[in-house]
C-alpha positions in Angstrom: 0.0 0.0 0.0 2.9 2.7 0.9 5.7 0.6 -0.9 6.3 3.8 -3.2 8.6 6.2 -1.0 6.7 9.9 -3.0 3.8 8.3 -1.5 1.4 11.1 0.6 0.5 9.8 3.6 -2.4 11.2 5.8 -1.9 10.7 9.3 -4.6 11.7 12.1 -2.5 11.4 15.5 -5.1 11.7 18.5 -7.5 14.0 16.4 -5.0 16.4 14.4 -4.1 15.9 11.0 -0.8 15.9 9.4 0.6 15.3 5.4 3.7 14.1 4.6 5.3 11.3 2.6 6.6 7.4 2.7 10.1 8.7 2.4 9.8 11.0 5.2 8.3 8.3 7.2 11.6 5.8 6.8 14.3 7.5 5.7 16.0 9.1 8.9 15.1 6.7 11.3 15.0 3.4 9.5 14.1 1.5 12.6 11.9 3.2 14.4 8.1 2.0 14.7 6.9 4.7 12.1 9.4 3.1 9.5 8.3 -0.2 10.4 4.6 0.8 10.2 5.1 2.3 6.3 7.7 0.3 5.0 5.2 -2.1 3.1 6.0 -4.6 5.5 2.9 -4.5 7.8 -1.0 -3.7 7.4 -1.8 -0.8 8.6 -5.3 0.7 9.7 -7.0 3.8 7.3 -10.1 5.5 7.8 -12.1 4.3 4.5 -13.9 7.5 4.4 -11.2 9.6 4.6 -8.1 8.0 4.0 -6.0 8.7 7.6 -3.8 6.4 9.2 -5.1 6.8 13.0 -2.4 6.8 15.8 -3.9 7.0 19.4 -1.2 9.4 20.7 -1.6 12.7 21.6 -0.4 15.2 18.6 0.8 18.5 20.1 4.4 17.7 19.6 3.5 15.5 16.1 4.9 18.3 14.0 8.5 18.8 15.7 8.8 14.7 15.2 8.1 15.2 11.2 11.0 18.4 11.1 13.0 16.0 12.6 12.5 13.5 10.2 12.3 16.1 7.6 15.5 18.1 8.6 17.2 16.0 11.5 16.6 19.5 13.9 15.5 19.3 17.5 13.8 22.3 18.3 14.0 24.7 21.4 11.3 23.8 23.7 10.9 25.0 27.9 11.8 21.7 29.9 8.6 20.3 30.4 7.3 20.2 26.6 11.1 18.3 26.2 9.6 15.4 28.3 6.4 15.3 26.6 8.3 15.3 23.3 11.0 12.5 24.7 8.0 10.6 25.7 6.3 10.6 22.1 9.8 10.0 20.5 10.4 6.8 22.9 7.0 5.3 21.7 7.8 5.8 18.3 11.1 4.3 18.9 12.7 7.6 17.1 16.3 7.2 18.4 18.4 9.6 17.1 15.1 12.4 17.9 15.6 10.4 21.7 19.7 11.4 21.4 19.2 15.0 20.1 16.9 15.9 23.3 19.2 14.5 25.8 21.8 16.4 24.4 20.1 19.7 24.2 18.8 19.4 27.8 22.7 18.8 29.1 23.7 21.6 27.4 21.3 23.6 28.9 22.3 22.5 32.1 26.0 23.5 31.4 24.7 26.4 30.2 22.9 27.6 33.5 25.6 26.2 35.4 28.5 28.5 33.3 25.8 31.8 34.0 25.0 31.1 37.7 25.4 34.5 39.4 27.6 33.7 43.0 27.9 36.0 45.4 30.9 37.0 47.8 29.0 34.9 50.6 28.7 32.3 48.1 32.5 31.7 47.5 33.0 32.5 51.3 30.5 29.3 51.9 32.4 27.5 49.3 35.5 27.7 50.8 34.6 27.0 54.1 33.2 23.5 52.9 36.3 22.8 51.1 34.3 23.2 47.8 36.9 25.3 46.3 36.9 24.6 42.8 35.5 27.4 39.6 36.4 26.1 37.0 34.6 28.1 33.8 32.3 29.5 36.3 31.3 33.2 35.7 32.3 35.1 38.7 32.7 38.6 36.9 32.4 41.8 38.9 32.6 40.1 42.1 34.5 41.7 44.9 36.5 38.6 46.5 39.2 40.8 48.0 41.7 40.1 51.4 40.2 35.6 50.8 41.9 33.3 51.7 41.9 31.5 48.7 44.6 29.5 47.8 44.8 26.7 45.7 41.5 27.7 44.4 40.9 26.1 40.4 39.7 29.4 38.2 40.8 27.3 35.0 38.6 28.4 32.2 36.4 30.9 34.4 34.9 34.5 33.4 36.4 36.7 35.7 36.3 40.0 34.2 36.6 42.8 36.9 37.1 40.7 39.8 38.2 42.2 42.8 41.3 40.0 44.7 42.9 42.6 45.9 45.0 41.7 49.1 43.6 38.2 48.8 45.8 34.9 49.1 45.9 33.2 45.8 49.2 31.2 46.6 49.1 28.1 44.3 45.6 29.4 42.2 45.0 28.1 38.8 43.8 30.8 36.5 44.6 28.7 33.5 43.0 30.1 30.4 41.0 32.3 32.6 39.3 35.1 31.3 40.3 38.3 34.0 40.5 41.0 31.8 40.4 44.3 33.8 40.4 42.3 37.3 42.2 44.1 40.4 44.9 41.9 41.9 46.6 45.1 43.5 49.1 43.5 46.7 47.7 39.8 46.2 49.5 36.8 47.3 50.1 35.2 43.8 53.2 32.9 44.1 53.3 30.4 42.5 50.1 30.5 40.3 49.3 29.4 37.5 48.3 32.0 34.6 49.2 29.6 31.6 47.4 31.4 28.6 45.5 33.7 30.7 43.5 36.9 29.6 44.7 39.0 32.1 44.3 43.0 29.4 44.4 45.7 31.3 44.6 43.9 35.1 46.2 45.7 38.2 49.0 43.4 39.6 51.1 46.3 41.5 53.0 45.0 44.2 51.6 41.6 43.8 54.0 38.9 45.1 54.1 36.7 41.8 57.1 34.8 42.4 57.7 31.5 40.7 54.4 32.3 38.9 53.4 30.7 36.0 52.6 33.2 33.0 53.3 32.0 30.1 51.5 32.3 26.7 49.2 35.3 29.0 48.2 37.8 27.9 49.4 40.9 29.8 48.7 44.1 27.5 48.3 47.0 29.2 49.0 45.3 32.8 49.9 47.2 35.6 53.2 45.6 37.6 54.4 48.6 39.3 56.4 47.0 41.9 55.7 43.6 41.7 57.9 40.7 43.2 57.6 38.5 39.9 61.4 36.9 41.3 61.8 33.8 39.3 58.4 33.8 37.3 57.7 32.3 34.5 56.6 35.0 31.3 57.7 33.2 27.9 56.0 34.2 25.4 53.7 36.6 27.5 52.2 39.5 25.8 53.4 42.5 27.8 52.7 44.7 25.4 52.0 48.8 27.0 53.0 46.5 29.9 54.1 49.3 33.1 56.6 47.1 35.0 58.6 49.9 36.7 60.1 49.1 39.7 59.2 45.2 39.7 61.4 42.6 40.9 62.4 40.5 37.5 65.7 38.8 38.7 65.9 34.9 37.4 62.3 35.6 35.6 62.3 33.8 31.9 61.2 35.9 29.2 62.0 34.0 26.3 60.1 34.9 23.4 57.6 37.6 25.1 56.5 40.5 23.5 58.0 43.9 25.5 57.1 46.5 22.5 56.7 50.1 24.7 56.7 48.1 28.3 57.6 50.9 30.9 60.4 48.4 32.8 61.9 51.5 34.5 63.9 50.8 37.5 63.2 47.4 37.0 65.7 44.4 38.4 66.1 42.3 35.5 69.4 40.5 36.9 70.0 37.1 35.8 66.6 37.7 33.6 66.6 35.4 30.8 65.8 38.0 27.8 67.3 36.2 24.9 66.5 37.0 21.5 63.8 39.3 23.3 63.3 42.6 21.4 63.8 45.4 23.6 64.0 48.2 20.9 61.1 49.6 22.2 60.7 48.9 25.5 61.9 51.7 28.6 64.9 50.1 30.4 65.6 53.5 32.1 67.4 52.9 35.2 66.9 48.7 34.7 69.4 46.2 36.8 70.7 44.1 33.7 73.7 42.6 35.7 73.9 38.7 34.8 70.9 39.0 32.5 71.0 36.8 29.3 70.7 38.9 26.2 72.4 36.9 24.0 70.6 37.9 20.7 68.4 40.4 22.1 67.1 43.3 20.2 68.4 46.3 21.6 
């Protein structure tokens, strides 16, 4: 009866009618019960009079199971109406349709996680019950300044004009953090990790950054007015507009980083590593070069 796949099918699901074709019926989802029920295969029920295939299930979500089988789309429905519609597409055995709504519902849920708004009492309660870990959280604009919170993962969070000012970070992760614009003025940053950071236009002055990791950051326009950065870790760091006068650079590696117009007055750069560093443009006014390694660097 519906062996030709241009076939037009009339299909009256729990009162409301719907048109569409063999092909549409068995292409997608070649296994599921509406395949099976117009392959040719089976006999199948039609109102004589006029012509429907009857399906005793409720309709309201019929249409979004024929664009998927049309265009392979789930649509964007309020939780609730996703159960109904995961309810209709495990009766009709529609697996992929099944898939696709399980998906979009965990990525909602990742979603509203990421843009959960926290509080300062929030993070405070957090660390007092040892949950200490932000990853890709949004925490922007929060004030979290003179915590205690070391060790704390900020890997992959949104932390765009936070406030850490005086707060102990010793042994953070802000690995490809977004802080763009965030105030880390006098933090306790040793030993941190800022490995390919977004850190434009932050305020580290007279942060204790020794042994940090920085590498790969990005530091434009990054105030370091005397910083401890002793030892720390800056290849291939953008420091570009970068005002580092008066920090404390001795042993720091920065192989490869980008100093074009970096105020590094007064700076102590002894026993840097700057090779091959281009320092054409950068303000070494007053800088402590003894020991530093400049082999090949720009000058």
């Amino acid at each position: 009866m519906f062996s030709d796949f241009k076939s037009i099918v009339l299909l009256n699901i729990g009162g409301k009618k719907f048109s569409t074709t063999v092909d549409t019926l068995t292409h997608r989802e070649p296994d599921s019960m509406l395949a099976a029920m117009f392959s040719g295969r089976h006999t199948v029920c039609q109102d004589s009079e006029k012509g429907c295939v009857f399906v005793d299930r409720d309709g309201k979500h019929f249409r979004h199971i024929l664009n998927w089988l049309r265009d392979g789309v789930v649509p964007t429905l309020t939780d609730s109406e996703y159960s109904e519609l995961l309810r209709e597409a495990e009766y009709y055995q529609l697996l992929g349709l099944i898939e696709g709504i399980e998906e979009a519902l965990n990525k909602r849920r990742e979603d509203e996680e990421f843009n959960t708004e926290l509080t300062r009492n929030d993070i405070i309660k957090c660390i007092q019950s040892e949950r200490v870990r932000f990853r890709g959280v949004n925490l922007s604009g929060l004030d979290l300044s003179k915590l205690d919170l070391s060790s704390v993962d900020f890997s992959y969070a949104s932390l765009k004009s936070v406030v850490f000012s005086c707060a102990d970070l010793h042994c953070a992760k802000f690995r490809d953090a977004d802080a763009e614009a965030s105030i880390l003025r006098n933090a306790f940053l040793r030993e941190c990790e800022f490995t390919g950071a977004n850190l434009r236009g932050a305020s580290l002055a007279e942060a204790n950054l020794q042994s940090a990791n920085l590498q790969d950051a990005c530091l434009i326009d990054c105030s370091f007015c005397g910083a401890d950065l002793r030892s720390a870790h800056l290849q291939n760091a953008d420091l570009t507009n970068a005002n580092l006068e008066g920090a404390n650079l001795e042993g720091a590696n920065l192989k490869g980083a980008k100093l074009s117009n970096a105020n590094l007055k007064g700076a102590n750069l002894q026993r840097a590593y700057l090779r091959h560093v281009n320092l054409r443009d950068t303000h070494l006014e007053g800088a402590k070069l003894d020991g530093a390694n400049l082999l090949g660097a720009i000058r």
